[in-house]
DRENDO-1510 file (C-alpha; in Angstrom, 1 decimal, always signed):
<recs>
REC; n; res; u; v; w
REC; 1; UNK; +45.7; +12.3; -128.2 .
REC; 2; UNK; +44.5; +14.7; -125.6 .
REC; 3; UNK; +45.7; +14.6; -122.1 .
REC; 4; UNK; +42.6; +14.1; -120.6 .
REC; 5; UNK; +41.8; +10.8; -122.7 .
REC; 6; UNK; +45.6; +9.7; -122.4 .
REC; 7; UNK; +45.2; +10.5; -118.5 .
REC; 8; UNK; +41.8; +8.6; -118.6 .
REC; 9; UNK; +43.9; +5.2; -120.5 .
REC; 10; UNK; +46.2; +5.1; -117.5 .
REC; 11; UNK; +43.9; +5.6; -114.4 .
REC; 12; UNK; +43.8; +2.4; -112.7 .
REC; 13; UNK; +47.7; +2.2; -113.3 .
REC; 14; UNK; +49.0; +5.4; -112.1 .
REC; 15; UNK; +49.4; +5.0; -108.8 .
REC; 16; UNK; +51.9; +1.8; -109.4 .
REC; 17; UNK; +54.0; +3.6; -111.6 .
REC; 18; UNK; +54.2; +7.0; -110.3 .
REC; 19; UNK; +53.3; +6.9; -106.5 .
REC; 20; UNK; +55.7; +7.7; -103.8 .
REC; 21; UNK; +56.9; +5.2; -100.6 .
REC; 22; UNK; +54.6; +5.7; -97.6 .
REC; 23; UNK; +57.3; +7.4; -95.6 .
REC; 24; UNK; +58.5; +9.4; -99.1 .
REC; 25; UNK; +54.7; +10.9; -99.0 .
REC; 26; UNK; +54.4; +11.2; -95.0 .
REC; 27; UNK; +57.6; +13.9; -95.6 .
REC; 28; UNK; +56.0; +15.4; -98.6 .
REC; 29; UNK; +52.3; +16.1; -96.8 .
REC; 30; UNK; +54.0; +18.3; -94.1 .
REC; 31; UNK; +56.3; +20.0; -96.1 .
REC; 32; UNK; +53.7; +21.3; -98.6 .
REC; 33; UNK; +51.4; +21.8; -95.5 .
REC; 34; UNK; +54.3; +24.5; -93.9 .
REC; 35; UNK; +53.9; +26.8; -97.4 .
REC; 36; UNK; +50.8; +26.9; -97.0 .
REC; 37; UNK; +49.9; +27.6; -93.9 .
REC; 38; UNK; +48.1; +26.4; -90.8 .
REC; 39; UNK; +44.5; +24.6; -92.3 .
REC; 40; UNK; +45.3; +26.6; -95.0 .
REC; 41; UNK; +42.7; +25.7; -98.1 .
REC; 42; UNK; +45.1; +24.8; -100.9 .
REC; 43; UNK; +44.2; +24.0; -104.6 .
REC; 44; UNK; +45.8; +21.2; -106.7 .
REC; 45; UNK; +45.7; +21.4; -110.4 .
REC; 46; UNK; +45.8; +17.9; -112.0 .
REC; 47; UNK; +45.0; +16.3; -108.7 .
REC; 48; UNK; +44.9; +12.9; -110.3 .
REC; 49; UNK; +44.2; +10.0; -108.2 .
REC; 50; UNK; +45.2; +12.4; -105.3 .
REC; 51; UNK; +48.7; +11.0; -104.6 .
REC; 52; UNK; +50.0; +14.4; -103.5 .
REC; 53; UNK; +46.5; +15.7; -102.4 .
REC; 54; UNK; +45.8; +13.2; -99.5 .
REC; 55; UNK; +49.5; +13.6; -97.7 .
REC; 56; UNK; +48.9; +17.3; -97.8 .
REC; 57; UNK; +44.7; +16.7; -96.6 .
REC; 58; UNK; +46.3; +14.4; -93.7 .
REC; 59; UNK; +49.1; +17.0; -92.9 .
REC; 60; UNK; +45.8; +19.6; -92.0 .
REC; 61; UNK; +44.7; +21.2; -95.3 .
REC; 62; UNK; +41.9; +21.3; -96.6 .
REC; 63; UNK; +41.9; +20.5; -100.2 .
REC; 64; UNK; +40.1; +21.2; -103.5 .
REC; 65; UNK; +41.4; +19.1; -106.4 .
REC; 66; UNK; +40.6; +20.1; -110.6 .
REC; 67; UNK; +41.2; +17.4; -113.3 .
REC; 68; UNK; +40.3; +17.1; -117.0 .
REC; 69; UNK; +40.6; +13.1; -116.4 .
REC; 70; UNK; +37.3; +11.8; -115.0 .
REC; 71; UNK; +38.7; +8.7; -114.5 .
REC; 72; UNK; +41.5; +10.0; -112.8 .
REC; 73; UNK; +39.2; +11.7; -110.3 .
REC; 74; UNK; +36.9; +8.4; -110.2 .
REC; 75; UNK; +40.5; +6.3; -108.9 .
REC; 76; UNK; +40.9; +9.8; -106.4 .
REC; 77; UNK; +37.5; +9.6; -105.0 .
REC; 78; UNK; +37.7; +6.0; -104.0 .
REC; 79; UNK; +40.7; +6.0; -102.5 .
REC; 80; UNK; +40.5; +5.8; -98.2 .
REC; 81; UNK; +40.2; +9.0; -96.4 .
REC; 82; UNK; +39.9; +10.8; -99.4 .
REC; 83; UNK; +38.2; +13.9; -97.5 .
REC; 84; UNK; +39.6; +16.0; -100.8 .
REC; 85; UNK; +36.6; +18.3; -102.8 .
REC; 86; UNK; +36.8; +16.9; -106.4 .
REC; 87; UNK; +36.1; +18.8; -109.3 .
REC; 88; UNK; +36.7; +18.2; -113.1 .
REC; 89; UNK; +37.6; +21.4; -115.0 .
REC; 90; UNK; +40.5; +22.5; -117.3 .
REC; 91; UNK; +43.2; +24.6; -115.5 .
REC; 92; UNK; +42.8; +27.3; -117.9 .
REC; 93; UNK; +38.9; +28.2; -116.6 .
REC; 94; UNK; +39.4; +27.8; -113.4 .
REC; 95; UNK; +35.4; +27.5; -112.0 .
REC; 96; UNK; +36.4; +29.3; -108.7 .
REC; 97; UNK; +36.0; +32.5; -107.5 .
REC; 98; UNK; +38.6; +35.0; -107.2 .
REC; 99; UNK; +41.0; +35.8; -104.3 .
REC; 100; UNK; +40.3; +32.0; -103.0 .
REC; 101; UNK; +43.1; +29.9; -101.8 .
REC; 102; UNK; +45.9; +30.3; -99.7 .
REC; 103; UNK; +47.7; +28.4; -102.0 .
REC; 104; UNK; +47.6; +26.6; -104.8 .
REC; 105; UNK; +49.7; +23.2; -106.0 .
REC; 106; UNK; +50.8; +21.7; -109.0 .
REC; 107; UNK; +53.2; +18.9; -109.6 .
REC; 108; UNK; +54.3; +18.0; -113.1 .
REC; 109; UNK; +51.5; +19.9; -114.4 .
REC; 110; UNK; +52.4; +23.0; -116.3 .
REC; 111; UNK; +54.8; +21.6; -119.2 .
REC; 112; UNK; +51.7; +19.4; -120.4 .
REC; 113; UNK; +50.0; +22.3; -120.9 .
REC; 114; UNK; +49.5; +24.4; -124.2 .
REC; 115; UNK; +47.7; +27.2; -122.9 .
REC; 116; UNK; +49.9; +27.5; -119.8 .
REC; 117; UNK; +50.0; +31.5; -119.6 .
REC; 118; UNK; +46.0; +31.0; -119.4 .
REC; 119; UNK; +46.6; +28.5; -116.4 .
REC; 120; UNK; +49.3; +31.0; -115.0 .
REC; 121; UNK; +46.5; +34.3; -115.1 .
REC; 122; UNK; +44.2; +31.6; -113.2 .
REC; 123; UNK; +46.2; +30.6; -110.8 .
REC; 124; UNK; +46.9; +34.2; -110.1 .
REC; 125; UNK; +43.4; +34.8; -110.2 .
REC; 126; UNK; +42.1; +32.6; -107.3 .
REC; 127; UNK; +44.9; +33.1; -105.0 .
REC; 128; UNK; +44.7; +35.8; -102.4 .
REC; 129; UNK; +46.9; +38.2; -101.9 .
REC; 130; UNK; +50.3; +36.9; -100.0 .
REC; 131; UNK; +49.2; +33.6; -101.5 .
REC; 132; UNK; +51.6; +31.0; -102.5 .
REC; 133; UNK; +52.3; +29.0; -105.6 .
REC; 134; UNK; +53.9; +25.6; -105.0 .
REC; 135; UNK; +55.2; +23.5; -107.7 .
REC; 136; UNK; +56.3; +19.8; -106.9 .
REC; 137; UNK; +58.5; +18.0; -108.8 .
REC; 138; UNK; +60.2; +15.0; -108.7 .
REC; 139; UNK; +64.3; +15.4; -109.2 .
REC; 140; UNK; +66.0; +11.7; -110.1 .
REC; 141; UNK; +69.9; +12.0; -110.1 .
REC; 142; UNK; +71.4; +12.9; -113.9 .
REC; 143; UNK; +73.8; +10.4; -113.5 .
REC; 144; UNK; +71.6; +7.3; -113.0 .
REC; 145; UNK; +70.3; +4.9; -115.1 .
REC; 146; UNK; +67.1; +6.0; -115.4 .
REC; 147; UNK; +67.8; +9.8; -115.9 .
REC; 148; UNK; +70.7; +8.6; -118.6 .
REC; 149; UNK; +68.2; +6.6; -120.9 .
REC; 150; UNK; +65.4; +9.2; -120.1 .
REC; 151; UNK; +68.2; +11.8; -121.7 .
REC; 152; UNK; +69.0; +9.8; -124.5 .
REC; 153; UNK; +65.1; +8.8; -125.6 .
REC; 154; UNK; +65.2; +13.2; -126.0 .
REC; 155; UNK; +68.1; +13.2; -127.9 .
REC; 156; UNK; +66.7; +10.3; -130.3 .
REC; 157; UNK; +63.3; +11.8; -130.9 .
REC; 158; UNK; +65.0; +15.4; -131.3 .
REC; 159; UNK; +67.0; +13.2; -134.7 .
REC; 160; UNK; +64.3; +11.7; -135.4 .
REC; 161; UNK; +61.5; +14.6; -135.5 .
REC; 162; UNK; +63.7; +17.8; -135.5 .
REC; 163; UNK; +61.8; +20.5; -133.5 .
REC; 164; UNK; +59.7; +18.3; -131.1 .
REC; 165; UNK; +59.5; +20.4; -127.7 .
REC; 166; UNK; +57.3; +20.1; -125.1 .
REC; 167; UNK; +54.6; +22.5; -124.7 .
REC; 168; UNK; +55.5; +24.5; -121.9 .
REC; 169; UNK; +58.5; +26.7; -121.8 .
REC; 170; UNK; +60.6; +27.2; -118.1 .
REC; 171; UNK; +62.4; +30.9; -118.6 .
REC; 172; UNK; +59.3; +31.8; -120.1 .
REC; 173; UNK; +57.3; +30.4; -116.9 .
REC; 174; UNK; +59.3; +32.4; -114.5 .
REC; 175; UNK; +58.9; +36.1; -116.6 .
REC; 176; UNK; +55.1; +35.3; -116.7 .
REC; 177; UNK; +54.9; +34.5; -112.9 .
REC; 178; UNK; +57.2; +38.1; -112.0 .
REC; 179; UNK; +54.8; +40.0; -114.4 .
REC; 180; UNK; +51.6; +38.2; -112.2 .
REC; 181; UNK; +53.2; +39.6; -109.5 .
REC; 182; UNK; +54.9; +36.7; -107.7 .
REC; 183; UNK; +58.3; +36.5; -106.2 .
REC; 184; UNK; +60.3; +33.5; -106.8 .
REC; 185; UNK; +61.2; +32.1; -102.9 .
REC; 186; UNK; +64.5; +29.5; -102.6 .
REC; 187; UNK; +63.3; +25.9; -103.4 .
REC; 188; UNK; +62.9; +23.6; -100.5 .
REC; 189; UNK; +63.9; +19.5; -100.3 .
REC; 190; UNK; +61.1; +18.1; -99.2 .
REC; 191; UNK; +62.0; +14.7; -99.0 .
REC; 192; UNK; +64.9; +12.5; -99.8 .
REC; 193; UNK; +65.2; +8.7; -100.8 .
REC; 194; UNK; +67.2; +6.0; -103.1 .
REC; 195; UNK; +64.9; +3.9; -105.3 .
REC; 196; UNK; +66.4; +1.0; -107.5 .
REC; 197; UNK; +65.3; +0.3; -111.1 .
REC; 198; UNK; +67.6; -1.6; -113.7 .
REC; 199; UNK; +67.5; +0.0; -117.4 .
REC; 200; UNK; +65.3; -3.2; -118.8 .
REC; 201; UNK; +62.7; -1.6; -116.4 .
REC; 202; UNK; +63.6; +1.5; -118.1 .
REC; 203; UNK; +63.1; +0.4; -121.2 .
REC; 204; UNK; +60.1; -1.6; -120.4 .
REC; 205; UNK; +58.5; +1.7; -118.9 .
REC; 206; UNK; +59.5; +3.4; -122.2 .
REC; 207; UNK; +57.8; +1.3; -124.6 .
REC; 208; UNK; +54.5; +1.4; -122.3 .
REC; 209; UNK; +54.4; +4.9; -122.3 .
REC; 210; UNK; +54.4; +5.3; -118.6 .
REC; 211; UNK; +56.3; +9.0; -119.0 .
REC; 212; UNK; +53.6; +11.9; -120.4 .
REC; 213; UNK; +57.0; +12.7; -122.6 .
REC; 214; UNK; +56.5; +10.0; -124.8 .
REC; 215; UNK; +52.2; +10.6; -125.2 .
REC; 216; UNK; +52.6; +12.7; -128.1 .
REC; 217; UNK; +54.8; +10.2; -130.0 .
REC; 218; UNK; +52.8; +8.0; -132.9 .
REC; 219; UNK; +54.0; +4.6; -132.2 .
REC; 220; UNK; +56.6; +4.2; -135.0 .
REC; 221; UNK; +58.0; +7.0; -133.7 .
REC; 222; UNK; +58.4; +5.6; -130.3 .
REC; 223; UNK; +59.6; +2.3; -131.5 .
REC; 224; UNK; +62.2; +3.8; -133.4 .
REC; 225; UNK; +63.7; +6.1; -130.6 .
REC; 226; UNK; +62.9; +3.4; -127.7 .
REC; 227; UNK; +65.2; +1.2; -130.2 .
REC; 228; UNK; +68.2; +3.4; -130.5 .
REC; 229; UNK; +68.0; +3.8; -126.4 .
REC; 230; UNK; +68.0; +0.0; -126.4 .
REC; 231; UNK; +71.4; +0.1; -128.6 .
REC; 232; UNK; +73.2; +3.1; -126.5 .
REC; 233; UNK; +72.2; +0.9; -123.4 .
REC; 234; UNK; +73.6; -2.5; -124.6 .
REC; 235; UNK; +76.9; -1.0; -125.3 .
REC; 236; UNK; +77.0; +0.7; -121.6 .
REC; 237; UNK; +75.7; -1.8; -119.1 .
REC; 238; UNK; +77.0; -5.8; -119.7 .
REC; 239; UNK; +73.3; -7.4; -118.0 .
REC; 240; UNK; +70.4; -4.9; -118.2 .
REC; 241; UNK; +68.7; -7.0; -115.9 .
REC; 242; UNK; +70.7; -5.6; -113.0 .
REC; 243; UNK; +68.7; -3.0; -110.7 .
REC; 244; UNK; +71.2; +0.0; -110.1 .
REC; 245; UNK; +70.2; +2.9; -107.4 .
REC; 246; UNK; +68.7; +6.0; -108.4 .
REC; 247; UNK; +69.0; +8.7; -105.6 .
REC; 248; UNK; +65.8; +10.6; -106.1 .
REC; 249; UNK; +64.1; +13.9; -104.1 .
REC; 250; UNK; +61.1; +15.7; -103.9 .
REC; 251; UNK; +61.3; +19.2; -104.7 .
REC; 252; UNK; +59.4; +22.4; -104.0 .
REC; 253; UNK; +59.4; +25.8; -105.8 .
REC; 254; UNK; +57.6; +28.5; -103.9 .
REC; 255; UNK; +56.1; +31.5; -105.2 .
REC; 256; UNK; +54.4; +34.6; -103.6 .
REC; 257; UNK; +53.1; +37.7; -104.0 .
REC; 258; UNK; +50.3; +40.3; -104.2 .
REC; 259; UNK; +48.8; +38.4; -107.0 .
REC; 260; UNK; +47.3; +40.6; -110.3 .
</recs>
């Protein structure tokens, strides 16, 4: 299934499952918004239905946004205040001119991409010199429920279909981005909160594919590897029904340099 028609399946839901607390998002706007820069005009790769793209519009941004999804862009474009420019391209042609942005955003974007050292030389294309790269991501605590079973699904397809990897390779990431010429800045906590899920949730989420991991699995697959989760989390928790805490934060890794 491509991303952009697996992207297009889940428009109207995305924002329940993934979006952030008003106040988590309020944090995360101004955050991004210091990076960048005073009205600086930032680009967001996989903008979505804008979830990270309006806080950092209201924080004073101005903001350009490229999807594949149309119907992710069509849930962007009517949300309120969405003052964001819309535009649906693949990451890997960028249809922007060079030396653009002051910055450009993307948040759980690059691992879905095959191509990503084309979306890396683009990126480094359109910002301008002294530009920064920002990538969001969302951090859940290793230890809780959610991050336990997420763990476990991985280890249950990887003895299931031996090899599976996603497409996109960290170490590889950060060699590509120092040969680009950017320099890898300390990461910065831009927000901070404690959510509560209980591991049926979990399991619920699993088996509706509401993570991108579980996209490229055929269905038998994820039945199978959803199933052996289900077993590991019977034998840990006594009532799955019970919501547990799941400290979560919003993380930013900066990137800047002279750009190639």
């Amino acid at each position: 299934m491509g991303l952009d028609i697996a992207f297009n399946r889940i428009a109207d839901a995305y924002d329940a499952q993934r979006a952030h607390p008003h106040e988590v998002s309020a944090q995360i706007g101004p955050a991004i918004a210091a990076v960048a820069g005073p009205g600086a005009l930032v680009l967001e790769l996989g903008v979505g239905t804008g979830r990270i793209a309006l806080p950092v519009c209201a924080a004073g941004c101005r903001v350009v946004g490229v999807d594949l999804a149309r119907e992710m862009l069509r849930v962007a474009q009517q949300r309120p205040n969405a003052r964001i420019e819309l535009v649906q391209a693949d990451v890997a042609q960028l249809p922007m001119r060079a030396d653009r942005f002051d910055a450009v955003l993307a948040v759980h974007v690059l691992h879905l991409i095959a191509n990503w050292r084309a979306a890396l030389a683009e990126i480094a294309r359109v910002l301008r010199p002294g530009g920064a790269f920002i990538q969001g991501r969302d951090w859940r605590d290793p230890q809780s429920c959610a991050e336990r079973m997420r763990g476990k699904l991985r280890e249950a397809v990887m003895e299931l279909l031996p090899g599976a990897r996603p497409p996109g390779a960290g170490a590889a990431i950060g060699q590509a981005i120092a040969r680009l010429g950017g320099t890898i800045e300390p990461e910065i906590v831009a927000a901070e909160w404690i959510a509560y899920t209980s591991p049926a949730e979990v399991l619920h989420g699993m088996r509706q594919r509401a993570d991108a991991e579980t996209w490229a699995l055929d269905d038998a697959l994820l039945e199978a590897a959803v199933a052996r989760v289900a077993e590991w989390a019977v034998a840990t928790w006594p009532d799955l029904s019970v919501p547990q805490a799941v400290p979560h934060r919003f993380i930013l890794g900066v990137v800047r340099g002279e750009w190639q």
